[in-house]
FITITI-632922 format. One record per atom (N, C-alpha, C, O): y, z, x; residue number from 1. Coordinates in nm, 2 decimals, padded with zeros to 4 digits. Example, Ala and Ser with C-alpha at 12.3 -4.5 7.8 and 13.67 -1.06 7.14 Angstrom:
BEGIN
[[-00.57 00.78 01.32] 1]
[[-00.45 00.78 01.23] 1]
[[-00.33 00.78 01.32] 1]
[[-00.33 00.85 01.42] 1]
[[-00.22 00.71 01.28] 2]
[[-00.11 00.71 01.37] 2]
[[00.00 00.79 01.29] 2]
[[00.11 00.80 01.34] 2]
//
This chain:
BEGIN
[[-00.12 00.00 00.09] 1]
[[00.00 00.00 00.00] 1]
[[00.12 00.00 00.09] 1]
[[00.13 00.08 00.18] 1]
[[00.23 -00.09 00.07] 2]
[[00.35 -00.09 00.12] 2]
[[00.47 -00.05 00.06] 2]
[[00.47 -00.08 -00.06] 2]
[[00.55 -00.01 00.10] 3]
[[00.66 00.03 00.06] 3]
[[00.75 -00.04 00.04] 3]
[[00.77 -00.10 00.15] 3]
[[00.89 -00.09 -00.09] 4]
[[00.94 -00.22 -00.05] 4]
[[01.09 -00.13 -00.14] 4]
[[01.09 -00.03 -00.21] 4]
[[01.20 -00.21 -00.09] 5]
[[01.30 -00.16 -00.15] 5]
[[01.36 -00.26 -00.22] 5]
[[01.41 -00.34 -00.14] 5]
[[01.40 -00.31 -00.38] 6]
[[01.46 -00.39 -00.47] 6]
[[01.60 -00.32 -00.39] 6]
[[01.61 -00.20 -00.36] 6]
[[01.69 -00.42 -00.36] 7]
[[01.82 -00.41 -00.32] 7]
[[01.88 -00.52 -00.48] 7]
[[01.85 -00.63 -00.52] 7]
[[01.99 -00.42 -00.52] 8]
[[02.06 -00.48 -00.65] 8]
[[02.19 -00.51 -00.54] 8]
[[02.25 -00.44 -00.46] 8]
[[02.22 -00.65 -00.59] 9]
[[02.34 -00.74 -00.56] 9]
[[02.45 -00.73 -00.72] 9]
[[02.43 -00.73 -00.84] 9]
[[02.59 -00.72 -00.61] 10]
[[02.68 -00.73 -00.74] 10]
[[02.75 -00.89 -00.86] 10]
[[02.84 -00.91 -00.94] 10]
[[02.64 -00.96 -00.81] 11]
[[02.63 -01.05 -00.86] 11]
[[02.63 -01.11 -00.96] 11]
[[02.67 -01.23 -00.95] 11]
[[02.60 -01.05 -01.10] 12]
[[02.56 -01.04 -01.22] 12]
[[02.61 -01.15 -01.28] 12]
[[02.72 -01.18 -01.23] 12]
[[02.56 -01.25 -01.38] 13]
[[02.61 -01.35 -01.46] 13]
[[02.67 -01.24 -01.55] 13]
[[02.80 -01.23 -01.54] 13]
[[02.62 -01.16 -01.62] 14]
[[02.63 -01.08 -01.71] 14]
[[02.68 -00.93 -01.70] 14]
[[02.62 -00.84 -01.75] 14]
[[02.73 -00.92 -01.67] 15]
[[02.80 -00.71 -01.63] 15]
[[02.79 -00.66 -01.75] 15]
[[02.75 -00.54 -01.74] 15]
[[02.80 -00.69 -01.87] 16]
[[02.77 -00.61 -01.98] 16]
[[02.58 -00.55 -01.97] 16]
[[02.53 -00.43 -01.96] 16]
[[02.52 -00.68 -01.97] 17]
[[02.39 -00.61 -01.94] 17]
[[02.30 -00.53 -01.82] 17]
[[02.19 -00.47 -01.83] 17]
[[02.39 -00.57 -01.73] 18]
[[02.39 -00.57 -01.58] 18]
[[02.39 -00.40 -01.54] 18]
[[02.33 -00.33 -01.45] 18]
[[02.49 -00.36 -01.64] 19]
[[02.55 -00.21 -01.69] 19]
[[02.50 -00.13 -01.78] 19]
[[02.52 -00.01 -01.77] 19]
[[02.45 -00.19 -01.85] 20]
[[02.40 -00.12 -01.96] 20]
[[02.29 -00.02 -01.95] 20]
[[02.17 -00.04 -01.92] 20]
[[02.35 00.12 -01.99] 21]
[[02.28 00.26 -01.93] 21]
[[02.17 00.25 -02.03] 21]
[[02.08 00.31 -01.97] 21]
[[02.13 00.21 -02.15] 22]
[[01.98 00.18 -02.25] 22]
[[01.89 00.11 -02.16] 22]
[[01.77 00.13 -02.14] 22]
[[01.96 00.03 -02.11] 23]
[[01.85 -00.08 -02.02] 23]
[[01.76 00.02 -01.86] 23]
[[01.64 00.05 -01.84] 23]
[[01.87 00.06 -01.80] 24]
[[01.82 00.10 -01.67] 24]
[[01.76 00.23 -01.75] 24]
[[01.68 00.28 -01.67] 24]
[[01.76 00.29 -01.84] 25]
[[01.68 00.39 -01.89] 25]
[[01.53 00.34 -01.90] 25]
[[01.43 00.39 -01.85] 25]
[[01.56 00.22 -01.98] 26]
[[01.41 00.17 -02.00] 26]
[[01.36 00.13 -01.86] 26]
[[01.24 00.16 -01.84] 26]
[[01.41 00.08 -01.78] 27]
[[01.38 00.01 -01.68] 27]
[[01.31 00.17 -01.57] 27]
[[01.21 00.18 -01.51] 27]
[[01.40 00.26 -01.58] 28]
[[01.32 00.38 -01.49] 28]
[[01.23 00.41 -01.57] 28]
[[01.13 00.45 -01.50] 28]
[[01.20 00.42 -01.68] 29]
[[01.05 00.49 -01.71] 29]
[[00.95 00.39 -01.70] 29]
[[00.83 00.42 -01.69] 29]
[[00.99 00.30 -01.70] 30]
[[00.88 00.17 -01.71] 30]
[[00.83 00.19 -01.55] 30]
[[00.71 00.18 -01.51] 30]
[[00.93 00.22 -01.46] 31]
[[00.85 00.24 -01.34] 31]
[[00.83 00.37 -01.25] 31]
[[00.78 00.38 -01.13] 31]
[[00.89 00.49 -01.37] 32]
[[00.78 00.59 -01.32] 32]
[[00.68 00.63 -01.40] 32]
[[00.63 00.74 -01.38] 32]
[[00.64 00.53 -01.52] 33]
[[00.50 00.49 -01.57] 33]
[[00.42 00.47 -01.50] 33]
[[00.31 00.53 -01.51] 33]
[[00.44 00.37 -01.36] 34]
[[00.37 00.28 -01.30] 34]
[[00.33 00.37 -01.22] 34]
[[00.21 00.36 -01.18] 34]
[[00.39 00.45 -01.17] 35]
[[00.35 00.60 -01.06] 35]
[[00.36 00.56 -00.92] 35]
[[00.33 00.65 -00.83] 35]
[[00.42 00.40 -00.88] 36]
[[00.43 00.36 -00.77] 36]
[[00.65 00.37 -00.74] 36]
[[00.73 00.31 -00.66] 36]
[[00.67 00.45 -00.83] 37]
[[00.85 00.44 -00.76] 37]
[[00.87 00.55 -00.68] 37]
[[00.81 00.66 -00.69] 37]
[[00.94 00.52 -00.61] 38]
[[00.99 00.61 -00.54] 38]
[[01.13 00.64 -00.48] 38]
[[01.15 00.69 -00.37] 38]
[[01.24 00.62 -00.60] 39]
[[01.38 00.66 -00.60] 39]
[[01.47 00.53 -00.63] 39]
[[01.45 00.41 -00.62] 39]
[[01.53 00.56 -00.65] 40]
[[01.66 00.44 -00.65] 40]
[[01.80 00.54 -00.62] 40]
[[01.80 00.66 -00.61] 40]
[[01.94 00.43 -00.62] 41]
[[02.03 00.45 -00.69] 41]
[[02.15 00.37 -00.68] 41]
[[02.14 00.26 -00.62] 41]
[[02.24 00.41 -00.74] 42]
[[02.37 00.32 -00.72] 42]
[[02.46 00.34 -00.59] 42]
[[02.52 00.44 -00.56] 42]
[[02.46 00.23 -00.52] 43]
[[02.50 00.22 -00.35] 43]
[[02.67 00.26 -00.35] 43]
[[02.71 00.18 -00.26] 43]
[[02.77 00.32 -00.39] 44]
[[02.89 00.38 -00.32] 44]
[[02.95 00.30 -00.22] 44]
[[02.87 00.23 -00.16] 44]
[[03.08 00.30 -00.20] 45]
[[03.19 00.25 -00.11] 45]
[[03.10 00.32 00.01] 45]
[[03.01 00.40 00.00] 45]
[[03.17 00.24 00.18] 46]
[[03.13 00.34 00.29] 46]
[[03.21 00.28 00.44] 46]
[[03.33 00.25 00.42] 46]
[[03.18 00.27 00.51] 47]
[[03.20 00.20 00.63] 47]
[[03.09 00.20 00.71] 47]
[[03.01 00.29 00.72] 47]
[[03.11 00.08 00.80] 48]
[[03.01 00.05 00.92] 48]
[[03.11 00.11 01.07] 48]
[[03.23 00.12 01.09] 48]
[[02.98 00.13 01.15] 49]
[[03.06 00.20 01.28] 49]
[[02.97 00.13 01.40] 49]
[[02.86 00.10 01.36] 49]
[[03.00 00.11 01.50] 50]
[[02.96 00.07 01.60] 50]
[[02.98 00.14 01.73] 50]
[[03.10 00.13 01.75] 50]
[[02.93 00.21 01.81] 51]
[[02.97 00.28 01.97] 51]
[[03.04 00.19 02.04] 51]
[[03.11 00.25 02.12] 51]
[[03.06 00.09 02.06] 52]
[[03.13 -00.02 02.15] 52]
[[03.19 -00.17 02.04] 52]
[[03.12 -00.26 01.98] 52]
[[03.32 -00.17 02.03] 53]
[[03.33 -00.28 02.00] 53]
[[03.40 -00.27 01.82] 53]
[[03.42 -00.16 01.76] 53]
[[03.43 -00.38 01.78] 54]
[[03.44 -00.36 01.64] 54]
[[03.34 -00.40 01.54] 54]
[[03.30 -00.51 01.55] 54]
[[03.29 -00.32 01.44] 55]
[[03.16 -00.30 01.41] 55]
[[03.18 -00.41 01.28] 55]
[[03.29 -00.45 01.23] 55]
[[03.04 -00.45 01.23] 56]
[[03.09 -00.58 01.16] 56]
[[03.12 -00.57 00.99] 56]
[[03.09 -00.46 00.94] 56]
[[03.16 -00.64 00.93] 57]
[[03.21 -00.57 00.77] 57]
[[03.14 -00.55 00.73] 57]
[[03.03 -00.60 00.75] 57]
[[03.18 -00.43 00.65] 58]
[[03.10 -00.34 00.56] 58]
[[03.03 -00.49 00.40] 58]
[[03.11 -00.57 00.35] 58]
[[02.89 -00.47 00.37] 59]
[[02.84 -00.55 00.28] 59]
[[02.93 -00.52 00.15] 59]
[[02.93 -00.40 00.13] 59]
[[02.99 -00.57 00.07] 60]
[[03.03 -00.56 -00.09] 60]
[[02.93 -00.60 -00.16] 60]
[[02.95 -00.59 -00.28] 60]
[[02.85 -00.63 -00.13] 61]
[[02.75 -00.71 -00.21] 61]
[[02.65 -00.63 -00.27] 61]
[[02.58 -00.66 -00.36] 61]
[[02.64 -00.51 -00.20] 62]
[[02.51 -00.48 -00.30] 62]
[[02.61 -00.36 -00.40] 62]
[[02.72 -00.32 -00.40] 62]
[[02.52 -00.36 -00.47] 63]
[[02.50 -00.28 -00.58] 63]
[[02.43 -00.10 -00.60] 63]
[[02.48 00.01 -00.64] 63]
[[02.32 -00.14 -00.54] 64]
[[02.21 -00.04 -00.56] 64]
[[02.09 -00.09 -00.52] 64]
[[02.07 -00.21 -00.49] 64]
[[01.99 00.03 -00.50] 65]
[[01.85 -00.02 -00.44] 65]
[[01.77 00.06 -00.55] 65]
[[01.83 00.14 -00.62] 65]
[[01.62 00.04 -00.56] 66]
[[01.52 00.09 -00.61] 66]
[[01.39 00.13 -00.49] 66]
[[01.37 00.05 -00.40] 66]
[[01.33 00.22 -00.49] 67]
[[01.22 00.18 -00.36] 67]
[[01.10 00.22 -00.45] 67]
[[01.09 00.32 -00.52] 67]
[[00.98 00.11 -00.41] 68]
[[00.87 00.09 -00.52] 68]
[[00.77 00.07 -00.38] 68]
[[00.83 00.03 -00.28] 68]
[[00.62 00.11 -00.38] 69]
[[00.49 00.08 -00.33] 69]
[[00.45 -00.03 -00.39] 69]
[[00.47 -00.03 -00.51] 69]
[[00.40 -00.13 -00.32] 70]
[[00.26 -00.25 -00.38] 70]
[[00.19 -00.29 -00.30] 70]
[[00.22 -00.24 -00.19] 70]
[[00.09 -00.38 -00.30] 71]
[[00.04 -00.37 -00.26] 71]
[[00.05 -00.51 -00.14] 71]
[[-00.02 -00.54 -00.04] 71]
[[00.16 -00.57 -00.19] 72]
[[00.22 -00.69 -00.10] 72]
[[00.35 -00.76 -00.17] 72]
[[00.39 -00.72 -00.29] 72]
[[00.42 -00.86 -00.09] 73]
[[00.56 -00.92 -00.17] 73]
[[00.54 -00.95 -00.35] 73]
[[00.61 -00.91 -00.44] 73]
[[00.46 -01.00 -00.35] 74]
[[00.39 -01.09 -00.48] 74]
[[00.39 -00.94 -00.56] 74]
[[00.45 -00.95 -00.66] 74]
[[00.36 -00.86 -00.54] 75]
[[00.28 -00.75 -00.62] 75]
[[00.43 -00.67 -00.65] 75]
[[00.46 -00.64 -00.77] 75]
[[00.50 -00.66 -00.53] 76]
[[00.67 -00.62 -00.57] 76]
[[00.76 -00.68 -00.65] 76]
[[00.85 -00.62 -00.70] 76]
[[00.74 -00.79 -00.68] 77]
[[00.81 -00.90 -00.77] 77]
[[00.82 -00.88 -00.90] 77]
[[00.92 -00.91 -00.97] 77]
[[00.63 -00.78 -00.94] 78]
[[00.64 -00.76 -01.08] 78]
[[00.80 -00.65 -01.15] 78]
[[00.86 -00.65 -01.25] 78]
[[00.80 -00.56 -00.99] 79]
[[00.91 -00.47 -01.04] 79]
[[01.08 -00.52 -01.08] 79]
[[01.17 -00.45 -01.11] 79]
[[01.06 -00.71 -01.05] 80]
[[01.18 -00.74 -01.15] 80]
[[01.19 -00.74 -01.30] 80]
[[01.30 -00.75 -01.36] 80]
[[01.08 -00.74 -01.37] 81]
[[01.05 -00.74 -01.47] 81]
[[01.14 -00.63 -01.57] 81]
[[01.12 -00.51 -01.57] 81]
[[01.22 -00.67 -01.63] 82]
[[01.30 -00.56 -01.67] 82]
[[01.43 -00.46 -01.59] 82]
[[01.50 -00.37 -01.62] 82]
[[01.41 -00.55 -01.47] 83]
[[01.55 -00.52 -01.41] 83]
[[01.67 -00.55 -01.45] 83]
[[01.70 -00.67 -01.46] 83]
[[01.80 -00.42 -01.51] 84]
[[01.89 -00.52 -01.59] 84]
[[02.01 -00.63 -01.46] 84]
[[02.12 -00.66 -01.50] 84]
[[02.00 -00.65 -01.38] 85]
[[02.08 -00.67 -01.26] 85]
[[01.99 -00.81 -01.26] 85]
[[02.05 -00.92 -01.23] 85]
[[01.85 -00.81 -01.28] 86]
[[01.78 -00.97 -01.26] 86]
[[01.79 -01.00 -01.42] 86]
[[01.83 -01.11 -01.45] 86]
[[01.77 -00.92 -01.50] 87]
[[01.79 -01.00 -01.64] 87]
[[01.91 -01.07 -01.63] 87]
[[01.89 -01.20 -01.64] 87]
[[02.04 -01.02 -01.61] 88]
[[02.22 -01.03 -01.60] 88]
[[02.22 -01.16 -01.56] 88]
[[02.30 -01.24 -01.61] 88]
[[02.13 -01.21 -01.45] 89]
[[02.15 -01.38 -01.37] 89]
[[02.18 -01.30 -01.25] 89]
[[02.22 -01.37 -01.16] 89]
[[02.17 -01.18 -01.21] 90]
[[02.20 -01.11 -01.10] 90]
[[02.08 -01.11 -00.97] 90]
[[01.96 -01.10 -00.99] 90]
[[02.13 -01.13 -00.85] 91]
[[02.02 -01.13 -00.75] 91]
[[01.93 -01.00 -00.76] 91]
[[01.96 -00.90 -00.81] 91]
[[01.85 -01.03 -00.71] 92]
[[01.78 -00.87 -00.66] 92]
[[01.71 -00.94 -00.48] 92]
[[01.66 -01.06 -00.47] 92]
[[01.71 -00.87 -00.39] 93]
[[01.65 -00.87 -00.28] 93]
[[01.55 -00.77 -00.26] 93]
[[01.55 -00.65 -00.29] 93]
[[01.45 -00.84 -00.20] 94]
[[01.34 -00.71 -00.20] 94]
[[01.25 -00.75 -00.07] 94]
[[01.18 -00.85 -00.06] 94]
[[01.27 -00.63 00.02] 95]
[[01.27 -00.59 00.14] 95]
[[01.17 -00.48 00.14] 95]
[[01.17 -00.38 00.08] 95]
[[01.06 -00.53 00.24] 96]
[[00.93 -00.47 00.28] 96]
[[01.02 -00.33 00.37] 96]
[[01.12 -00.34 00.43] 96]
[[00.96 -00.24 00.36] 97]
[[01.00 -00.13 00.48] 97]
[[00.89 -00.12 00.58] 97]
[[00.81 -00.02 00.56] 97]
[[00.86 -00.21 00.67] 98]
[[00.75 -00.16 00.77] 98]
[[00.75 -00.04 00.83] 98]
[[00.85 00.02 00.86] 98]
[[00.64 -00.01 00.85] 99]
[[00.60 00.12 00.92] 99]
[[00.58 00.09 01.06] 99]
[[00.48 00.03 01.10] 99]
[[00.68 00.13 01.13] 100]
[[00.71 00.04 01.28] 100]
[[00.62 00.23 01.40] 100]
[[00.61 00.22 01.52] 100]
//
């Protein structure tokens, strides 16, 4: 089992649905049904820093993350299913966390 993280982009065709606190309700029980979540949330303003140099722009683009187990990419995919950010026309990226 791998660990993968849905990264929500601010992207949305739709921000009404994109937003909508009924949706992500349904959307978290549906996947702490599944018994494979393991947190999300909404990603905050921040800054990037570098030790040397000027450090490179901060992303605007995301949104929020989810982090889910499967058992490979294909198997993570299911967890767009009811995402309101992929319903919206909104990207979602979803990023393996290797165990390095």
């Amino acid at each position: 089992m791998n660990d993968y993280l849905l990264l929500m982009h601010s992207d949305a065709v739709d921000d009404h649905v994109a937003a909508d606190e009924g949706r992500w309700t349904a959307y978290f029980e549906k996947l702490r049904a599944s018994g494979l979540f393991d947190g999300g949330s909404s990603i905050g303003t921040g800054q990037c820093f570098r030790k040397a140099g000027p450090a490179a722009p901060l992303s605007d683009s995301l949104s929020g993350f989810v982090r889910v187990r499967a058992d490979d990419l294909e198997a993570a995919r299911h967890f767009l299913v009811g995402n309101p950010v992929y319903d919206a026309g909104g990207t979602v990226e979803i990023r393996e966390l290797p165990r390095d």
